[in-house]
PyMOL Python script that loads the backbone (N, CA, C, O; Angstrom):
from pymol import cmd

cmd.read_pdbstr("""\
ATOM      1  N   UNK A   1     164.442 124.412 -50.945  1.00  0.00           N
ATOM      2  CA  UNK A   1     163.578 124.090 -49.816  1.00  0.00           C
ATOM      3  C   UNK A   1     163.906 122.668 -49.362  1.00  0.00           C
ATOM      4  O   UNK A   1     163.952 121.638 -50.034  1.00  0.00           O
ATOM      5  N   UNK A   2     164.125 122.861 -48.044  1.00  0.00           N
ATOM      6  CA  UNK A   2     164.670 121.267 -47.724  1.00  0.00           C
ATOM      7  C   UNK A   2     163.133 120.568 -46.976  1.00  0.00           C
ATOM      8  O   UNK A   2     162.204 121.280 -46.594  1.00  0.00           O
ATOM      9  N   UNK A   3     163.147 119.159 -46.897  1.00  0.00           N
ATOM     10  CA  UNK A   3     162.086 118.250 -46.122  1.00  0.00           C
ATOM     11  C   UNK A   3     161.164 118.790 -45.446  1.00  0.00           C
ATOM     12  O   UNK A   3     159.939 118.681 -45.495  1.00  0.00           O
ATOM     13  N   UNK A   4     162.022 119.531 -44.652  1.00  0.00           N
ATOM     14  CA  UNK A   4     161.410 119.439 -43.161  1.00  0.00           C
ATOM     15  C   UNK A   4     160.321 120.911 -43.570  1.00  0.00           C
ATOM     16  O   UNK A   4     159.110 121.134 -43.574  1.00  0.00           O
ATOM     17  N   UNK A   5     161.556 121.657 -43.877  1.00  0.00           N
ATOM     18  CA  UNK A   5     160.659 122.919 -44.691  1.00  0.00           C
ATOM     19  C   UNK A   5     159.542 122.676 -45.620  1.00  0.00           C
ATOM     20  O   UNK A   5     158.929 123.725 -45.816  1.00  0.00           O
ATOM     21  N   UNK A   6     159.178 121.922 -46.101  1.00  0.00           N
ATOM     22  CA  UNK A   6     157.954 121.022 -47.178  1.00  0.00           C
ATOM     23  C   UNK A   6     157.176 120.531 -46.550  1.00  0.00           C
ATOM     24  O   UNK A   6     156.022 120.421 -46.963  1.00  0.00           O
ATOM     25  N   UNK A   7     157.620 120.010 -45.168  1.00  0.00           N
ATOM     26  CA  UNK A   7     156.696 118.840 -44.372  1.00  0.00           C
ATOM     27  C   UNK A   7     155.762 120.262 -43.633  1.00  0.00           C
ATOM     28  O   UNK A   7     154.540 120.387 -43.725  1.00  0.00           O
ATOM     29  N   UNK A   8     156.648 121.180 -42.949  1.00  0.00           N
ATOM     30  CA  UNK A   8     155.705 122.668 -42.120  1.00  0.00           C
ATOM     31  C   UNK A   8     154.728 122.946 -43.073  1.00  0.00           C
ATOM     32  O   UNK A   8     153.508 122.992 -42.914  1.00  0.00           O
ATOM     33  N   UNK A   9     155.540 123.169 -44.311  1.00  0.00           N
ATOM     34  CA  UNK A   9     154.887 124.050 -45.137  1.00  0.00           C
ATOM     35  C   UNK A   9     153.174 123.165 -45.474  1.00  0.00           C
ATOM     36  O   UNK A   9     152.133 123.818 -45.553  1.00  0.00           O
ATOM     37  N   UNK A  10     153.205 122.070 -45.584  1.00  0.00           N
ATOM     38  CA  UNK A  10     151.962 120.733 -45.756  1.00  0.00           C
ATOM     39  C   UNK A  10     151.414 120.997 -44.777  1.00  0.00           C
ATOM     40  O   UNK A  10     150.367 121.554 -45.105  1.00  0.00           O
ATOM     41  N   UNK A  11     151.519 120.907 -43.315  1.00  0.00           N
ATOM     42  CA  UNK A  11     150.967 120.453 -42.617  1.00  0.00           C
ATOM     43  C   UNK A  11     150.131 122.222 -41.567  1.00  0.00           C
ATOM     44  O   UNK A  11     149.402 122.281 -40.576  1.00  0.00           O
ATOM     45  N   UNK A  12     150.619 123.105 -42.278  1.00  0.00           N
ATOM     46  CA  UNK A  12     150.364 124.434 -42.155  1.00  0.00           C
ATOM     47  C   UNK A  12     148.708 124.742 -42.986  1.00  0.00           C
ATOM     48  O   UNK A  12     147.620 125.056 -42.503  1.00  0.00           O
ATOM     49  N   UNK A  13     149.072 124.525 -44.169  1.00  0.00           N
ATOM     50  CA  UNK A  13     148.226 124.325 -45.390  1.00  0.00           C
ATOM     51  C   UNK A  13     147.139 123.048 -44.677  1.00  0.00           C
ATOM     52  O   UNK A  13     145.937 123.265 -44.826  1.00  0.00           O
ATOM     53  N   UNK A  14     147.429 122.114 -44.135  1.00  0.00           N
ATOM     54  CA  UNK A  14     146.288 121.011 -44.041  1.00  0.00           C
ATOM     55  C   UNK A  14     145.693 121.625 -42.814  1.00  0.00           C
ATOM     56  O   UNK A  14     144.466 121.526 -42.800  1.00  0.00           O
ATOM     57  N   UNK A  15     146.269 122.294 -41.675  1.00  0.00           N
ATOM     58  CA  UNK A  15     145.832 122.346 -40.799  1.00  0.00           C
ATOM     59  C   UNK A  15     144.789 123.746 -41.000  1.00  0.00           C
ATOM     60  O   UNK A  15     143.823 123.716 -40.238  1.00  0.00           O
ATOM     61  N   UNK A  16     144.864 125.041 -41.982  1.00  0.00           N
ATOM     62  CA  UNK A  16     144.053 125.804 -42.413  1.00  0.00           C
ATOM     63  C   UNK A  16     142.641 125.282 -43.062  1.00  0.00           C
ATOM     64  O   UNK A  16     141.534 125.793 -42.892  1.00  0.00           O
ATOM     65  N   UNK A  17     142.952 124.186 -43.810  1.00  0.00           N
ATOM     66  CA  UNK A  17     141.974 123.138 -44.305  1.00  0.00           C
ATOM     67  C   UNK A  17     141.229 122.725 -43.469  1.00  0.00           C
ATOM     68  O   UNK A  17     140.057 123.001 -43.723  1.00  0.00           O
ATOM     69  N   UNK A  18     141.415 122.053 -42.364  1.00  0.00           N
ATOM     70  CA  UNK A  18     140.629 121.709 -41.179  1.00  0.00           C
ATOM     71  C   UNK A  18     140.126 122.608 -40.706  1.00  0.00           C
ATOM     72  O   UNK A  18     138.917 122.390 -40.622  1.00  0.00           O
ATOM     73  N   UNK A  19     140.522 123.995 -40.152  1.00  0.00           N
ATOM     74  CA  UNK A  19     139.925 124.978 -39.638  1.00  0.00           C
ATOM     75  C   UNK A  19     138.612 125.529 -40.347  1.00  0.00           C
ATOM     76  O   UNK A  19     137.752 126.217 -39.797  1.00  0.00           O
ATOM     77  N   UNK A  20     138.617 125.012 -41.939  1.00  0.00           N
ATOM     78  CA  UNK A  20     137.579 126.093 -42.328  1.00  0.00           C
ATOM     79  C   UNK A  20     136.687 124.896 -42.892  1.00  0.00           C
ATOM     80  O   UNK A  20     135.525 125.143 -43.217  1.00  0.00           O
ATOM     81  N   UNK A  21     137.192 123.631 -43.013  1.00  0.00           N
ATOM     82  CA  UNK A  21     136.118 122.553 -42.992  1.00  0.00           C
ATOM     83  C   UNK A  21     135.653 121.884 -42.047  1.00  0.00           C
ATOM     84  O   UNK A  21     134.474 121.532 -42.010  1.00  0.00           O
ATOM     85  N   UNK A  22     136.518 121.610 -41.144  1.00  0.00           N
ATOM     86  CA  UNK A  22     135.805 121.087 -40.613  1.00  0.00           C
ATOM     87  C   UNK A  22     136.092 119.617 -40.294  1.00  0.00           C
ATOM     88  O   UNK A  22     137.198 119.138 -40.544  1.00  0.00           O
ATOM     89  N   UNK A  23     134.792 118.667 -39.568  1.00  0.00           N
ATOM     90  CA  UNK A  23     134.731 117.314 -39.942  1.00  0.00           C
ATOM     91  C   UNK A  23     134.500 116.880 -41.491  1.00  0.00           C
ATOM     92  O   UNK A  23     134.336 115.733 -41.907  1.00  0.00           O
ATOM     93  N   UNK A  24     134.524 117.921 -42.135  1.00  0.00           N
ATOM     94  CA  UNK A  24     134.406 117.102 -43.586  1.00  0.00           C
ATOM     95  C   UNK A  24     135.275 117.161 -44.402  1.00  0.00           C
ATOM     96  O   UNK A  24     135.088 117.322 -45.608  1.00  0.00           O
ATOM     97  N   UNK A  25     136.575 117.010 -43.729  1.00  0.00           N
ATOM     98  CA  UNK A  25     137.401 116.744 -44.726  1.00  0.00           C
ATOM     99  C   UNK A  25     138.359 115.587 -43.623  1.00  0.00           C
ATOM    100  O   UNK A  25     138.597 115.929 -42.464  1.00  0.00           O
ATOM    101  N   UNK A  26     138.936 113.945 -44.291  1.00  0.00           N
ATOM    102  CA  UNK A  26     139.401 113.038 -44.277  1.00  0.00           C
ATOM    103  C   UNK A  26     140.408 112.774 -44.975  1.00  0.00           C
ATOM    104  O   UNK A  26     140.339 112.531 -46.179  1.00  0.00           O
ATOM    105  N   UNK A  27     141.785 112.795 -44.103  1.00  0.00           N
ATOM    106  CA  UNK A  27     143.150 112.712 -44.509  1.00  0.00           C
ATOM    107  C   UNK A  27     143.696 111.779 -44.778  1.00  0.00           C
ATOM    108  O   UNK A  27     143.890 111.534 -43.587  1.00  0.00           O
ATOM    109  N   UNK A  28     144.309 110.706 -45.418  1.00  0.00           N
ATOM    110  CA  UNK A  28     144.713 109.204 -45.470  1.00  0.00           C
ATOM    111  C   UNK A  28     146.268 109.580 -45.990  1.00  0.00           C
ATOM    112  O   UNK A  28     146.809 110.029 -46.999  1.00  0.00           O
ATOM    113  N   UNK A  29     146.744 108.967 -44.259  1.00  0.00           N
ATOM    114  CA  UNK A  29     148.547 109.226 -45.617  1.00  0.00           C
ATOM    115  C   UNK A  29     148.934 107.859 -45.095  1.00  0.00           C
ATOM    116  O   UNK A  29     148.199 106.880 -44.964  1.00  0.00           O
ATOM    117  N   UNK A  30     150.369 107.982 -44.789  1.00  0.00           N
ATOM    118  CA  UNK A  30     151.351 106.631 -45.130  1.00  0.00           C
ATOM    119  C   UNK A  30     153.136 107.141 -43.863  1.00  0.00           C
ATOM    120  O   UNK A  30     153.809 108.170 -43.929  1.00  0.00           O
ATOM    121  N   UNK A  31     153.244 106.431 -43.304  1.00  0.00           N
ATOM    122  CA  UNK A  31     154.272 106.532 -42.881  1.00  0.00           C
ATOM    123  C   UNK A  31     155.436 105.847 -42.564  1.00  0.00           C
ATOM    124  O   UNK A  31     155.543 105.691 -41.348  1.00  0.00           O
ATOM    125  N   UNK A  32     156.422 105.343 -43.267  1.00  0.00           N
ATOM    126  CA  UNK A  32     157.361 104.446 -43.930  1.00  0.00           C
ATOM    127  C   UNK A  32     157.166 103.124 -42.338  1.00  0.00           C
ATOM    128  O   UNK A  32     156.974 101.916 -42.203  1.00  0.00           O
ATOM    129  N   UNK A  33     157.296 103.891 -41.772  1.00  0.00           N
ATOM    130  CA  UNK A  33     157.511 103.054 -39.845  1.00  0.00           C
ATOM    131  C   UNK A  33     156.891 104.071 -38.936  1.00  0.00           C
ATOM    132  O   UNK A  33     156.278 105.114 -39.162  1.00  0.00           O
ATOM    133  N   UNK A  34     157.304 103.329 -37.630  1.00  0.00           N
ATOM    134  CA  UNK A  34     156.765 103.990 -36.441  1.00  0.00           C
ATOM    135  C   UNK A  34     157.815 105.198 -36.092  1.00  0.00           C
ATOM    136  O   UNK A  34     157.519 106.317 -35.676  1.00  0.00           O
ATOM    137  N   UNK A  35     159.183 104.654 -36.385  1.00  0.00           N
ATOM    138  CA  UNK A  35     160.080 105.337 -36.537  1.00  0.00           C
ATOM    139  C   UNK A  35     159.885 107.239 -36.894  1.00  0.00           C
ATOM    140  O   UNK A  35     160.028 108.234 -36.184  1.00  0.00           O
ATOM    141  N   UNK A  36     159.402 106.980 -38.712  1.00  0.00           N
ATOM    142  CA  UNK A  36     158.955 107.940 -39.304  1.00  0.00           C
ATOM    143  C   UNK A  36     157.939 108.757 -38.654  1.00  0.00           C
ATOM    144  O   UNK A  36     158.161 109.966 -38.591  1.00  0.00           O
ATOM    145  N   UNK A  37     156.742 108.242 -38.107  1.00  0.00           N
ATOM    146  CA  UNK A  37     155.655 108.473 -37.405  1.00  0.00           C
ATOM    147  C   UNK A  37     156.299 109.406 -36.117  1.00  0.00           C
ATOM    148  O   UNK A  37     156.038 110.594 -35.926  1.00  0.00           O
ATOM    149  N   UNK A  38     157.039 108.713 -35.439  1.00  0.00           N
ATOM    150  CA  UNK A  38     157.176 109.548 -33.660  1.00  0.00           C
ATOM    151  C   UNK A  38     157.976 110.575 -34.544  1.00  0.00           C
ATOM    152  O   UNK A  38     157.504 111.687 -34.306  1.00  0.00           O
ATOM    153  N   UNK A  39     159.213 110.680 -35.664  1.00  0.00           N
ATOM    154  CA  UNK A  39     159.860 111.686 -35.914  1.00  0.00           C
ATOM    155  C   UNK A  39     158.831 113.308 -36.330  1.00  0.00           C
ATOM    156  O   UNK A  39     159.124 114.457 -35.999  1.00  0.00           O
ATOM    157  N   UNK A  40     157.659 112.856 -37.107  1.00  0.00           N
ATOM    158  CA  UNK A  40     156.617 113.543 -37.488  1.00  0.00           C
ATOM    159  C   UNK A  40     155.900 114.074 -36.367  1.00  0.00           C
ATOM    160  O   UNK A  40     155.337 115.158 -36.515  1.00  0.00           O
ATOM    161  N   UNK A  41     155.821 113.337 -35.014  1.00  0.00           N
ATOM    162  CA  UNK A  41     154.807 113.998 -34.248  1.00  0.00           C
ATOM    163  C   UNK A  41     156.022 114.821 -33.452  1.00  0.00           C
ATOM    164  O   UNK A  41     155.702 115.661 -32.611  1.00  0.00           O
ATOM    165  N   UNK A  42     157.170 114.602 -33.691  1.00  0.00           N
ATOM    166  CA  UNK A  42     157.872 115.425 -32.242  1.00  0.00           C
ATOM    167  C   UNK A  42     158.215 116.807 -32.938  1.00  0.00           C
ATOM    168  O   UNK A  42     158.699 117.730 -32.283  1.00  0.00           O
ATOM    169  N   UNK A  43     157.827 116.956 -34.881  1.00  0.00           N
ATOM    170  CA  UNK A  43     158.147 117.904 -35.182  1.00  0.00           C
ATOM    171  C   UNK A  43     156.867 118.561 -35.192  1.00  0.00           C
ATOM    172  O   UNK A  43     157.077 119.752 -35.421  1.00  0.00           O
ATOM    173  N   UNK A  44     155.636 118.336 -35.050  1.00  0.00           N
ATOM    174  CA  UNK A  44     154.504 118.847 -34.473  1.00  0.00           C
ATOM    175  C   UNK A  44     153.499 117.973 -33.601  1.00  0.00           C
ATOM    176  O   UNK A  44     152.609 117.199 -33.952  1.00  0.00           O
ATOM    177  N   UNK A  45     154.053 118.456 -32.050  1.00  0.00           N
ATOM    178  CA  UNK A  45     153.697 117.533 -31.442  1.00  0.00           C
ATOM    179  C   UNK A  45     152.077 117.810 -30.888  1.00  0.00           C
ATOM    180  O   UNK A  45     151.504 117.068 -30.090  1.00  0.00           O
ATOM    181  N   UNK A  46     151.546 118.918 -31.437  1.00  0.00           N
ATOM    182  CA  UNK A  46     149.751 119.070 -31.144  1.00  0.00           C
ATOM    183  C   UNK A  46     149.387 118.459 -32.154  1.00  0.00           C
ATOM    184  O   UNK A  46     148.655 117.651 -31.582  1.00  0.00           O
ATOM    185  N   UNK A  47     149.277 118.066 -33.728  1.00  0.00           N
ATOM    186  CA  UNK A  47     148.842 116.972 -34.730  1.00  0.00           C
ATOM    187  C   UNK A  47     147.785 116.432 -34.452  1.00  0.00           C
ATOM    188  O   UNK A  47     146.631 116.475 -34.879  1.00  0.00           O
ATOM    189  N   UNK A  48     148.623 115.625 -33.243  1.00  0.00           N
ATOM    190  CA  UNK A  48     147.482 114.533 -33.504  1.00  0.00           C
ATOM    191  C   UNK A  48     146.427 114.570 -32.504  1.00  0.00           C
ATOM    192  O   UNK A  48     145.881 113.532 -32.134  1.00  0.00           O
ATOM    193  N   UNK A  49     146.227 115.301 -32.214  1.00  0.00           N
ATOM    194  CA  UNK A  49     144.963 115.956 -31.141  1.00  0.00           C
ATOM    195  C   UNK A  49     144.055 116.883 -31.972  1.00  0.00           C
ATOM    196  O   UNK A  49     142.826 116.826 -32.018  1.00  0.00           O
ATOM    197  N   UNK A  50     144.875 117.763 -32.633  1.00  0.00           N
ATOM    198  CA  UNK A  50     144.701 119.036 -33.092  1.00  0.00           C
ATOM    199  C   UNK A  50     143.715 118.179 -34.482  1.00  0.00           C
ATOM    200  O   UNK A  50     142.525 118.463 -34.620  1.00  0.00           O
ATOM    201  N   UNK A  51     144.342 117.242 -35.329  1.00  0.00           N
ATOM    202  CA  UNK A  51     143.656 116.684 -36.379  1.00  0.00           C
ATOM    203  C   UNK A  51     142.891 115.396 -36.239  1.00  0.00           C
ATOM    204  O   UNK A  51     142.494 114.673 -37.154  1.00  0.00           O
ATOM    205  N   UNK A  52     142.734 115.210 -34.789  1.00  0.00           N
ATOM    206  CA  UNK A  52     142.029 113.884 -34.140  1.00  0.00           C
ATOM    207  C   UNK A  52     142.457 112.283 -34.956  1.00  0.00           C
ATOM    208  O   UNK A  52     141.725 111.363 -35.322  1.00  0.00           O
ATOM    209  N   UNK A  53     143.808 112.445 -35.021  1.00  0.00           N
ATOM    210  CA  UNK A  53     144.680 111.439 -35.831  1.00  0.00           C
ATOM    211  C   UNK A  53     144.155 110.433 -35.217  1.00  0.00           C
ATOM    212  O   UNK A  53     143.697 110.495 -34.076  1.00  0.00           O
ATOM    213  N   UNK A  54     144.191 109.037 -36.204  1.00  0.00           N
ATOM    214  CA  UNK A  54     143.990 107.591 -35.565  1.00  0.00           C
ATOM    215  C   UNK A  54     144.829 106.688 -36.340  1.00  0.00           C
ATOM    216  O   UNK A  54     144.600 106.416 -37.518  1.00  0.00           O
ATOM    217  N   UNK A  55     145.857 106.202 -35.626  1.00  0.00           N
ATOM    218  CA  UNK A  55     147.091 105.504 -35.718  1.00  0.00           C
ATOM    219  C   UNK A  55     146.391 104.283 -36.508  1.00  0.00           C
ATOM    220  O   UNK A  55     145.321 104.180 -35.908  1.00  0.00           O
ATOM    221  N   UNK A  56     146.400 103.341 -37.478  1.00  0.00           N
ATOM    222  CA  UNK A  56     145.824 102.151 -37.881  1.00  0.00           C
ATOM    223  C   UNK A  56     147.303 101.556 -38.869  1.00  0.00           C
ATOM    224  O   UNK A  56     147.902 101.992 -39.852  1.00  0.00           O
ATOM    225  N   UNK A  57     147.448 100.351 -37.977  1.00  0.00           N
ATOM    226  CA  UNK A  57     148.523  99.342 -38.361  1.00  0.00           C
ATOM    227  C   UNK A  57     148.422  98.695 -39.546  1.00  0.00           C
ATOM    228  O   UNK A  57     147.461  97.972 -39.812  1.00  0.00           O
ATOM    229  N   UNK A  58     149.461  98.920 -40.389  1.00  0.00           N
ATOM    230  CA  UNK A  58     148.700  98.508 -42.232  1.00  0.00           C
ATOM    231  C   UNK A  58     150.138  97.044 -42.057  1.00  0.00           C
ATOM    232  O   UNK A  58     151.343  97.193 -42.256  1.00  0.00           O
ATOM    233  N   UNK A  59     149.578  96.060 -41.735  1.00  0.00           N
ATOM    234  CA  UNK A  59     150.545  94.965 -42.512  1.00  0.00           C
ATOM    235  C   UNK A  59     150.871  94.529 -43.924  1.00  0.00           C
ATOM    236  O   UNK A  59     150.299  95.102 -44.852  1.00  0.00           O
ATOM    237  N   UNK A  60     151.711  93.595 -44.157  1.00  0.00           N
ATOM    238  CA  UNK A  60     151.442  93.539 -46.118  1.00  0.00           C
ATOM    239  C   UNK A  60     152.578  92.131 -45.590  1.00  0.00           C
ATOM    240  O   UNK A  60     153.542  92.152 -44.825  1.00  0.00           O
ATOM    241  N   UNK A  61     151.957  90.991 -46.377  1.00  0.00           N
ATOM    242  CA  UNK A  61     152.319  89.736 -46.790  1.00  0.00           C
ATOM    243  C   UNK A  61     153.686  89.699 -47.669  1.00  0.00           C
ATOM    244  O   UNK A  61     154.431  88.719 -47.687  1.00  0.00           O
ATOM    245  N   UNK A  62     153.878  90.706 -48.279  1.00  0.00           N
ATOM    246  CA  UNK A  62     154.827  90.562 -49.395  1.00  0.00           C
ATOM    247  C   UNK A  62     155.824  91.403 -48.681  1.00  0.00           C
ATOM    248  O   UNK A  62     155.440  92.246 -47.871  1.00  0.00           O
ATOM    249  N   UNK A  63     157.425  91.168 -49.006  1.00  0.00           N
ATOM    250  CA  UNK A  63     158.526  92.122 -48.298  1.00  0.00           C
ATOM    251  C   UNK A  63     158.390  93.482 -48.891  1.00  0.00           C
ATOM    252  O   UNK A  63     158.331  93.608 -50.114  1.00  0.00           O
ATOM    253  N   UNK A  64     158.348  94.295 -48.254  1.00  0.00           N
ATOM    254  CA  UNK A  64     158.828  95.481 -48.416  1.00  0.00           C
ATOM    255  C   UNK A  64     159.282  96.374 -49.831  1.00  0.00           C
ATOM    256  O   UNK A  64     160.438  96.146 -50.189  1.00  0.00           O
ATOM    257  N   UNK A  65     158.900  96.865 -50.250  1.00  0.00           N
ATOM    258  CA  UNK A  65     160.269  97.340 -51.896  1.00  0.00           C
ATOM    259  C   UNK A  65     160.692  98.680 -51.453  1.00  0.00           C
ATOM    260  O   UNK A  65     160.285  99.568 -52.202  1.00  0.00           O
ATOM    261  N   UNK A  66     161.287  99.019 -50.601  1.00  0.00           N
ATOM    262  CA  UNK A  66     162.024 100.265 -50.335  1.00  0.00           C
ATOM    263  C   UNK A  66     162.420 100.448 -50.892  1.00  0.00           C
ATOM    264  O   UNK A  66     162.842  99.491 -51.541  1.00  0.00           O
ATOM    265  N   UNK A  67     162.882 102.106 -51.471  1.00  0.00           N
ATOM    266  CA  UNK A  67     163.075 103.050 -52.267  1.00  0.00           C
ATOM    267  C   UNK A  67     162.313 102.950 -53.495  1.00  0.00           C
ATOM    268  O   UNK A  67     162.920 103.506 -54.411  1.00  0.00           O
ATOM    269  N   UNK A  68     161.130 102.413 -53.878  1.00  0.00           N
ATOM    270  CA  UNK A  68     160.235 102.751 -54.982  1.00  0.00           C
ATOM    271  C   UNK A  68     159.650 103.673 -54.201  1.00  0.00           C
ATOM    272  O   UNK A  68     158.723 104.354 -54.639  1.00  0.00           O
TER     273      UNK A  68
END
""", "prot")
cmd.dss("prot")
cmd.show_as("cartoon", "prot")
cmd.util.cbc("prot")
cmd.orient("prot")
């Protein structure tokens, strides 16, 4: 199973989750960049309507440790 196939397969599963909860369930993820982010919405581009997404800018003082 490659990425992208893992990423449908998640976001299939979360979006059944919402349907049968509702407002009571609250998603918190992480997305390396903005980069990562627009690549995610153009591979489902209803998301963020559909899961009433809210974009929030996480800064951090310390550099980066990519690939941990």
């Amino acid at each position: 199973m490659n990425h992208v196939t893992a990423v449908r397969f998640v976001v299939s599963e979360l979006t059944r989750l919402f349907e049968i909860h509702g407002e009571k369930v609250w998603l918190m993820g992480v997305a390396e960049n903005s980069v990562a982010y627009s690549k995610f919405l153009s591979l489902f581009p209803g998301v963020e309507n559909d899961w009433d997404l809210h974009l929030l800018t996480v800064t951090s003082a310390t550099p980066s440790m990519e690939g941990l």
